[in-house]
Backbone as a chain_set.jsonl record, in Angstrom:
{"seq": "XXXXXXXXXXXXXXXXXXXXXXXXXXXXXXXXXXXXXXXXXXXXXXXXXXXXXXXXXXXXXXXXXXXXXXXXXXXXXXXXXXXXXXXXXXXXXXXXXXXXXXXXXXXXXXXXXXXXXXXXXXXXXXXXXXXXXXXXXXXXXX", "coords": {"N": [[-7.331, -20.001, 1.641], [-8.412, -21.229, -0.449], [-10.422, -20.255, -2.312], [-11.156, -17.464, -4.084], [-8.872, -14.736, -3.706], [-9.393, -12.625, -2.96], [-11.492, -10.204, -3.735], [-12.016, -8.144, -6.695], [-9.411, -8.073, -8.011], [-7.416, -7.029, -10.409], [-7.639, -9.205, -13.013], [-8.495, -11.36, -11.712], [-8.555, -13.517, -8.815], [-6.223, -15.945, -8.627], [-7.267, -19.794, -7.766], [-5.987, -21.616, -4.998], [-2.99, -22.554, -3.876], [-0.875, -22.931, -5.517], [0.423, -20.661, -6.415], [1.456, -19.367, -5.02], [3.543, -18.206, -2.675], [6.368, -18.275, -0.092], [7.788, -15.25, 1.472], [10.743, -13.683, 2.105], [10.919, -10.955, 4.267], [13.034, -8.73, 5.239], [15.617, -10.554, 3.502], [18.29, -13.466, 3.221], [20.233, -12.222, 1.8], [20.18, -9.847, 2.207], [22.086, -8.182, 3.462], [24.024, -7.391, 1.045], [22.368, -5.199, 0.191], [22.586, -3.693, 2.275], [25.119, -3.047, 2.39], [24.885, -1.439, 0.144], [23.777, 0.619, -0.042], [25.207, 2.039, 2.139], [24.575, 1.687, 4.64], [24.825, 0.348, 8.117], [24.25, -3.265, 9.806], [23.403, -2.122, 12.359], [22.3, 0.259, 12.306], [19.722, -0.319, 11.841], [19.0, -2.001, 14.356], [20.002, -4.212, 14.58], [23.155, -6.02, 16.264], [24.904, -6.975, 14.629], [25.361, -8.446, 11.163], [25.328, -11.6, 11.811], [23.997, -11.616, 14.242], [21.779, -10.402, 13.131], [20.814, -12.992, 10.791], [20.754, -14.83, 12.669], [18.972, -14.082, 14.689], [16.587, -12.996, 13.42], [16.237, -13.843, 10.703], [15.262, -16.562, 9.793], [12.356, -16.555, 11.226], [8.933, -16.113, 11.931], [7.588, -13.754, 11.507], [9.251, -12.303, 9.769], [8.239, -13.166, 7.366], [6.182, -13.549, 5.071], [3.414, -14.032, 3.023], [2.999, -13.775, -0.302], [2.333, -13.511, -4.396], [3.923, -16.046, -6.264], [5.479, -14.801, -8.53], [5.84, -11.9, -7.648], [7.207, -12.309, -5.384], [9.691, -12.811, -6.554], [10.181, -10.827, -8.092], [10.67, -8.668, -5.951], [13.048, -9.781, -4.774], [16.263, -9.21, -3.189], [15.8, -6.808, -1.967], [15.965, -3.384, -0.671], [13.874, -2.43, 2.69], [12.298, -0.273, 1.833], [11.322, -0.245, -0.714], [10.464, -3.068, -1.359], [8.001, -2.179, 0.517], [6.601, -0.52, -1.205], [6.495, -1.988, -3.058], [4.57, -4.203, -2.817], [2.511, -2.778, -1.894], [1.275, -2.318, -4.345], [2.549, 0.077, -5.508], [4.715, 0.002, -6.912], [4.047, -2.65, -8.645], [3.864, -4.64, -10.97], [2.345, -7.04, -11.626], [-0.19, -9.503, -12.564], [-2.463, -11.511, -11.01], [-2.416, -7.994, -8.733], [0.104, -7.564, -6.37], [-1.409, -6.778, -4.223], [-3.776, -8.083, -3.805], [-3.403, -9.622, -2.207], [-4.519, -9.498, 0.892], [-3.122, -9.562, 3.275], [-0.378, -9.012, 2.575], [-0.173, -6.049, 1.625], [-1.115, -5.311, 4.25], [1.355, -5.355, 5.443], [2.775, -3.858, 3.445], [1.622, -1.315, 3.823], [2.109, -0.971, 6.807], [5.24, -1.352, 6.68], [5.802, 1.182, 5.264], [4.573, 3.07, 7.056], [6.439, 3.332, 9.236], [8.681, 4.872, 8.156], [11.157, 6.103, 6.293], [13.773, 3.836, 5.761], [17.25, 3.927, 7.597], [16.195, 2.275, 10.604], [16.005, 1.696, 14.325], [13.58, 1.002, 15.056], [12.264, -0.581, 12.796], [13.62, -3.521, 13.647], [12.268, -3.167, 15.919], [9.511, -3.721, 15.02], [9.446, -5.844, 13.235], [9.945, -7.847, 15.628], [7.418, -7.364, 17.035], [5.554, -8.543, 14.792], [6.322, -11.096, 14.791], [5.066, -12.113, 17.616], [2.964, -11.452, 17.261], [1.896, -13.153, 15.274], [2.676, -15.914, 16.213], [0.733, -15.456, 18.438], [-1.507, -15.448, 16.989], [-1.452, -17.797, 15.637], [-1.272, -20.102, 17.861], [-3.681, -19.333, 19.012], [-5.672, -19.61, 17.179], [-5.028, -22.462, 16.034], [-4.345, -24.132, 18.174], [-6.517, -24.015, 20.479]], "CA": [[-6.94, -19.659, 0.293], [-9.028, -22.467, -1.232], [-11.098, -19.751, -3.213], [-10.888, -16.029, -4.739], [-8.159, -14.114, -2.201], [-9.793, -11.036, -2.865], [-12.503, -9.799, -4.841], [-11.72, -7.325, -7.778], [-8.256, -7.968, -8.617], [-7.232, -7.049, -11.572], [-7.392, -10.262, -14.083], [-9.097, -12.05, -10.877], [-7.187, -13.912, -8.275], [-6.001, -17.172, -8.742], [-7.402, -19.851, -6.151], [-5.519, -22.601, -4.223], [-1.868, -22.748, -3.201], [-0.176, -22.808, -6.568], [1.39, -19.858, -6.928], [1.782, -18.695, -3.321], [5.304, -18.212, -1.677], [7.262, -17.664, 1.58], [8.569, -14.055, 1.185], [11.521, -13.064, 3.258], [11.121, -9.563, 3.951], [14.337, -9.068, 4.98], [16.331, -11.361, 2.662], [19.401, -13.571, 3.674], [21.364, -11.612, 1.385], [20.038, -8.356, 2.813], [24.026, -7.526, 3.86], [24.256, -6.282, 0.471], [21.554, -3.844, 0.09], [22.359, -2.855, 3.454], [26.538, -2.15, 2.251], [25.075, -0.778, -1.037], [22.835, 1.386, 0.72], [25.509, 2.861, 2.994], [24.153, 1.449, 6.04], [25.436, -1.045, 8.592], [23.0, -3.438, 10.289], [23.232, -1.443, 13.771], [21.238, 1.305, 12.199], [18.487, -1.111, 11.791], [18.848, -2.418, 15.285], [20.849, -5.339, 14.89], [24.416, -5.571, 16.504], [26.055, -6.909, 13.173], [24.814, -9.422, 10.611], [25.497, -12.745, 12.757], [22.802, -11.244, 15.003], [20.241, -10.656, 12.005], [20.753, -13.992, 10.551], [20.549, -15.455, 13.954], [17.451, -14.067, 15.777], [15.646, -12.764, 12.666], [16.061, -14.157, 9.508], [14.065, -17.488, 9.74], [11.445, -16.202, 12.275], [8.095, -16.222, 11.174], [7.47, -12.283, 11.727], [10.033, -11.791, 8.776], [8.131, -13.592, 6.542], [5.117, -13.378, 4.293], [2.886, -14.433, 1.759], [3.299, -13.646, -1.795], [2.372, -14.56, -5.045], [5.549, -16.232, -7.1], [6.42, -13.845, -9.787], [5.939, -10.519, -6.894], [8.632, -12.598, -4.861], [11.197, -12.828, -7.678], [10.66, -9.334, -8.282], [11.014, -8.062, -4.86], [14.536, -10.292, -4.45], [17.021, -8.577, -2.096], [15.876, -4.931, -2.162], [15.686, -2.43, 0.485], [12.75, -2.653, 3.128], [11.696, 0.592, 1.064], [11.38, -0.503, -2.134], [9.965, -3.758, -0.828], [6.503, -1.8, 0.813], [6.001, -0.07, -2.107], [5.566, -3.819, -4.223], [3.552, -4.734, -1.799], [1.031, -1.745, -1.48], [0.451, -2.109, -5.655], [2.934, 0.99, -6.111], [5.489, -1.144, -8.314], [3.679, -3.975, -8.502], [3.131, -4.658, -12.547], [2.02, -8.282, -11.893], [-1.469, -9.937, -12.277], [-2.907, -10.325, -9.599], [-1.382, -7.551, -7.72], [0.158, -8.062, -4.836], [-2.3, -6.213, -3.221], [-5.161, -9.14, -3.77], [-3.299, -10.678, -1.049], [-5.039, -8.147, 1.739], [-1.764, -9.834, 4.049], [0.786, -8.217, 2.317], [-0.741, -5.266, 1.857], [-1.219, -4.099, 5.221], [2.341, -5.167, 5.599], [3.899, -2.702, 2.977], [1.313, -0.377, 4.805], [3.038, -0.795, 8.197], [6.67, -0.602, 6.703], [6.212, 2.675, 5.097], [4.334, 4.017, 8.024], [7.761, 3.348, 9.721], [8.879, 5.679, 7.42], [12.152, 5.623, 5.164], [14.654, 3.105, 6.772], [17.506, 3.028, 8.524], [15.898, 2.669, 12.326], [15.733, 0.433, 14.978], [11.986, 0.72, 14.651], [12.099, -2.049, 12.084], [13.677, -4.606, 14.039], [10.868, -3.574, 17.131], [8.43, -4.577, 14.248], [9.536, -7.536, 13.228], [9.727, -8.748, 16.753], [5.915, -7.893, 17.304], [4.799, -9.184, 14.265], [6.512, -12.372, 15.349], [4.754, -12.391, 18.738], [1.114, -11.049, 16.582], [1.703, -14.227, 14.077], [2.812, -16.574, 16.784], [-0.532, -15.749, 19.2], [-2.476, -16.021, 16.198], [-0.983, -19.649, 15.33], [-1.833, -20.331, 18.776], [-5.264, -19.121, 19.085], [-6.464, -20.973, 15.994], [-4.762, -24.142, 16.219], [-4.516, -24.865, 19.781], [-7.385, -23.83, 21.345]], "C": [[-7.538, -20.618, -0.726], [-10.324, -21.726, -2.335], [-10.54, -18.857, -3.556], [-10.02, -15.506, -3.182], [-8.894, -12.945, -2.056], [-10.609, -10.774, -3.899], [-11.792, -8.61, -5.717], [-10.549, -7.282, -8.01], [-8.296, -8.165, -10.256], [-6.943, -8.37, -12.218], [-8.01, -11.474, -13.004], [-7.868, -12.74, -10.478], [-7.168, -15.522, -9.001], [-7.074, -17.967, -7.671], [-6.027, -21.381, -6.11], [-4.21, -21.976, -4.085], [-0.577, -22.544, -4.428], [0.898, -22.418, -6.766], [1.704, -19.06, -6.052], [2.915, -19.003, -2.712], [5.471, -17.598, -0.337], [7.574, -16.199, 0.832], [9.258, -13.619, 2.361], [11.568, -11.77, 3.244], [12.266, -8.7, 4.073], [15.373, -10.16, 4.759], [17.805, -11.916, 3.391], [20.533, -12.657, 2.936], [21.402, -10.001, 1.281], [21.78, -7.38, 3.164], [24.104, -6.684, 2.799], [23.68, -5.147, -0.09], [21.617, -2.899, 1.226], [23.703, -1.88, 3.233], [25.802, -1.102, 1.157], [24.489, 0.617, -0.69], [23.943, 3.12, 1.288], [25.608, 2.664, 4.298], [24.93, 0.416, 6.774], [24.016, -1.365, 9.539], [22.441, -3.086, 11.72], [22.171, -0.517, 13.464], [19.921, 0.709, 11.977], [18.069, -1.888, 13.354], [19.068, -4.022, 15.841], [22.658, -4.985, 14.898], [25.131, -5.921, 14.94], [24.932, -8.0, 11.919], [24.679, -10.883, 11.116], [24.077, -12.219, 13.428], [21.309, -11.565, 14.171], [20.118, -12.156, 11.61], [20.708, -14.983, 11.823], [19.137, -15.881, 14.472], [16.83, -13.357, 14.531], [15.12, -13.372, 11.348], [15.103, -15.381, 9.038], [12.694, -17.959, 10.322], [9.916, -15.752, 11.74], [7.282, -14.414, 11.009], [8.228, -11.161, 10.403], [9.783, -12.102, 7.416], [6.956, -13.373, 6.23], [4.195, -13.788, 2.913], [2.582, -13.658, 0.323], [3.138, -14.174, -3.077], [3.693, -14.691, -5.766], [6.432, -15.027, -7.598], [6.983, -12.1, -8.876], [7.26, -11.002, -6.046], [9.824, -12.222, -5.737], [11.218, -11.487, -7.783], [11.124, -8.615, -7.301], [12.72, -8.568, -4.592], [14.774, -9.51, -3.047], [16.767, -6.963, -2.094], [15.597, -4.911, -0.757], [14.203, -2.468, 1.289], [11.246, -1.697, 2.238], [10.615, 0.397, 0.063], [9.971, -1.529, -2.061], [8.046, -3.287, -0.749], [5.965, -1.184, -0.563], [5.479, -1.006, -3.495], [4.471, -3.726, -3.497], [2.149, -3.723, -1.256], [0.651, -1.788, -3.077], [1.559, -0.724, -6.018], [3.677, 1.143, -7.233], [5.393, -2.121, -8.788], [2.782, -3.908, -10.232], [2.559, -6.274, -12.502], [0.444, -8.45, -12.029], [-1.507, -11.419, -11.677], [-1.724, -8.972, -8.999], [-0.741, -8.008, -6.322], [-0.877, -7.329, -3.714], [-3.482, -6.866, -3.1], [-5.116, -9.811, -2.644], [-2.929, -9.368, 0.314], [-3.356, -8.657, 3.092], [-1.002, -9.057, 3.777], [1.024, -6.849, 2.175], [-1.033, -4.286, 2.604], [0.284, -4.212, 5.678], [3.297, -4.303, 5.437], [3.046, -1.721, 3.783], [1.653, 0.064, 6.228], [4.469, -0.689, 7.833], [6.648, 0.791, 6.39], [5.421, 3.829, 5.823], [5.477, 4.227, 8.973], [8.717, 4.135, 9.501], [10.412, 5.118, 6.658], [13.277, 4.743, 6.475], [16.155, 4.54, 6.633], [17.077, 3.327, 10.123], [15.827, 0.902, 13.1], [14.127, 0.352, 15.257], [11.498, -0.385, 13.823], [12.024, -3.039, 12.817], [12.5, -4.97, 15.386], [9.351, -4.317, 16.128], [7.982, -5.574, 14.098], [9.128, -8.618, 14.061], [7.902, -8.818, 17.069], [5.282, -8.371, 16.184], [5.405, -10.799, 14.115], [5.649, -13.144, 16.462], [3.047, -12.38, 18.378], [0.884, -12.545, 15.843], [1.858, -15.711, 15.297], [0.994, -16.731, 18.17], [-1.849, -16.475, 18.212], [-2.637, -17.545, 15.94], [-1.93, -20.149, 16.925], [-3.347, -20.289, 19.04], [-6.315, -20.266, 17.792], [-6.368, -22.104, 15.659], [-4.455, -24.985, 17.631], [-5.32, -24.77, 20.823], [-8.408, -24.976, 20.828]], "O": [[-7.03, -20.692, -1.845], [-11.046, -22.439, -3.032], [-9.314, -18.966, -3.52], [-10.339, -15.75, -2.018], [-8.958, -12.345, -0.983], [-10.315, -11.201, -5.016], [-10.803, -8.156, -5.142], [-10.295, -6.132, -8.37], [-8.853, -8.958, -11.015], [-5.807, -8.756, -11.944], [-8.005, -12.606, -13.489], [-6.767, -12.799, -11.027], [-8.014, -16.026, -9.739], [-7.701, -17.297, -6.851], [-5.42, -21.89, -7.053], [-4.235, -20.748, -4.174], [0.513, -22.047, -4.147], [1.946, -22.978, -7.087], [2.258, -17.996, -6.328], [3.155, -20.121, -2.256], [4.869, -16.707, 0.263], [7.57, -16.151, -0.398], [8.707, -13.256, 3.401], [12.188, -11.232, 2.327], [12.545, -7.947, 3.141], [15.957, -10.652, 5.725], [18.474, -11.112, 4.039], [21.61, -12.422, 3.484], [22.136, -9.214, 0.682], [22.205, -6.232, 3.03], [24.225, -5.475, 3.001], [24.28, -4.275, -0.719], [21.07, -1.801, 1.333], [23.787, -0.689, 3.533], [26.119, 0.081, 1.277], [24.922, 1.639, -1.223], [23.792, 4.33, 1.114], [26.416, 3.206, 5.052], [25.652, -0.355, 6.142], [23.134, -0.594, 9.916], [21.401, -3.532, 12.205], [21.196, -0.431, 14.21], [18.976, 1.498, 11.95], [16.925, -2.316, 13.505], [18.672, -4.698, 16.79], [23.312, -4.244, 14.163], [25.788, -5.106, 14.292], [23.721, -8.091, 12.121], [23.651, -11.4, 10.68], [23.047, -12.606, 12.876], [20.352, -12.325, 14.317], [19.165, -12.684, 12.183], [20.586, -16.164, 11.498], [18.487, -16.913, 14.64], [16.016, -12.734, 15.212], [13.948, -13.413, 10.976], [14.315, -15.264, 8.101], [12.076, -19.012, 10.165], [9.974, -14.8, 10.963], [6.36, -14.245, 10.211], [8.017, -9.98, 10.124], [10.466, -11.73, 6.461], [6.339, -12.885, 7.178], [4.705, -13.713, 1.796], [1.638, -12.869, 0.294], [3.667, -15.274, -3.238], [4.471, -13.748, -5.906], [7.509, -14.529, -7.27], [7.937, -11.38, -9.172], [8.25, -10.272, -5.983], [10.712, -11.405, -5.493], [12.284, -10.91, -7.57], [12.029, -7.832, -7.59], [13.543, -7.726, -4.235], [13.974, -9.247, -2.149], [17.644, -6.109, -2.231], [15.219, -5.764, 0.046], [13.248, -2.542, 0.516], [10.064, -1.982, 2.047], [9.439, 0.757, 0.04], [8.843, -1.212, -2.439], [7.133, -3.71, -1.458], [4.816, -1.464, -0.905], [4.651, -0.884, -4.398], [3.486, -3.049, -3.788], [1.195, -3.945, -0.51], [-0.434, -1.236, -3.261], [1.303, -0.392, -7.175], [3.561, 1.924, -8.178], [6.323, -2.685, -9.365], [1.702, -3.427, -10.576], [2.329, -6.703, -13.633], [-0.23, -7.516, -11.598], [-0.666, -12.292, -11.894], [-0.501, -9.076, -8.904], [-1.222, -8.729, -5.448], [-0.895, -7.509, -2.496], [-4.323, -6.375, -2.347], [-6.026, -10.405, -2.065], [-1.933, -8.714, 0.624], [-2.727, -7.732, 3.605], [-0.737, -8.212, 4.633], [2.108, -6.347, 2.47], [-1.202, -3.093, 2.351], [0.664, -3.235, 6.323], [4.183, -3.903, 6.192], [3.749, -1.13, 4.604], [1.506, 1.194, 6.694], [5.115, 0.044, 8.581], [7.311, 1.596, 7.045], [5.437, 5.024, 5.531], [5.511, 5.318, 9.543], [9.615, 4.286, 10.33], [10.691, 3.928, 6.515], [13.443, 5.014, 7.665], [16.167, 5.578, 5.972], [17.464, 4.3, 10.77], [15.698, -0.268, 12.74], [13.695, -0.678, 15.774], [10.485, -1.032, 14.09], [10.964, -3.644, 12.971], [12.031, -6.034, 15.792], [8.5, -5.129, 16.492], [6.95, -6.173, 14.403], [8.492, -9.649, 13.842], [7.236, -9.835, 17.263], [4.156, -8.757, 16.498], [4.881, -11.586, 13.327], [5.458, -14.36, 16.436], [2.153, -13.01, 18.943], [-0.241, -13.045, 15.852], [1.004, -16.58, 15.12], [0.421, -17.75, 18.555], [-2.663, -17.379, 18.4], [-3.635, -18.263, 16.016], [-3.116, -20.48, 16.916], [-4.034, -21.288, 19.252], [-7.162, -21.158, 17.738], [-7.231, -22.794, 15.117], [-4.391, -26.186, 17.892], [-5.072, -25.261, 21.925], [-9.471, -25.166, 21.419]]}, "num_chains": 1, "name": "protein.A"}
């Protein structure tokens, strides 16, 4: 990230580290988009919330890169809502979030998942835990 993230973004990207964040994709305070919703977190493929906040919430598969201002906007919303920042669909910021080709194919794999609630999510999560974790591996320990 030490240059341009992406060529042709609108207003050009930034470079370095600046303005780049963690993004939890599902949020610790996910519980209440999940009550507001309707849903409980079984239909997602966790036994209750203890579970999610357990084995998912600080796991590096749940998380993502973002610039600042697309975080704050995304907050606690729905996984939904969420892909559609993240593909440029609600995304009024400059850069988009779509400069950062990461996030990108991310909202492109949630809303190929299609509309939540499934336990298809949480199989996600887990492999893009196990995809992000080989990668770590492969490039820093070999």
């Amino acid at each position: 990230l030490a240059g341009p993230v992406h060529q042709g973004c609108p207003g050009g990207c930034p470079t370095g580290y600046d303005n780049i964040e963690l993004e939890h994709i599902l949020p610790e305070a996910w519980d209440q988009t999940i009550a507001a919703s309707g849903q409980i977190f079984d239909h997602w493929g966790f036994a209750h919330i203890q579970e999610f906040l357990r084995r998912m919430l600080q796991r590096i598969g749940n998380k993502a890169i973002l610039w600042g201002p697309c975080n704050q906007s995304c907050g606690n919303n729905h996984p939904d809502d969420k892909a559609n920042h993240y593909i440029g669909g609600t995304c009024s910021h400059t850069p988009s979030a779509t400069c950062l080709k990461q996030i990108e194919k991310v909202g492109n794999e949630l809303k190929a998942l299609g509309v939540g609630p499934s336990p298809d999510f949480r199989n996600y999560f887990e492999l893009r835990c196990a995809e992000l974790a080989a990668f770590a591996l492969k490039r820093f320990c070999l």
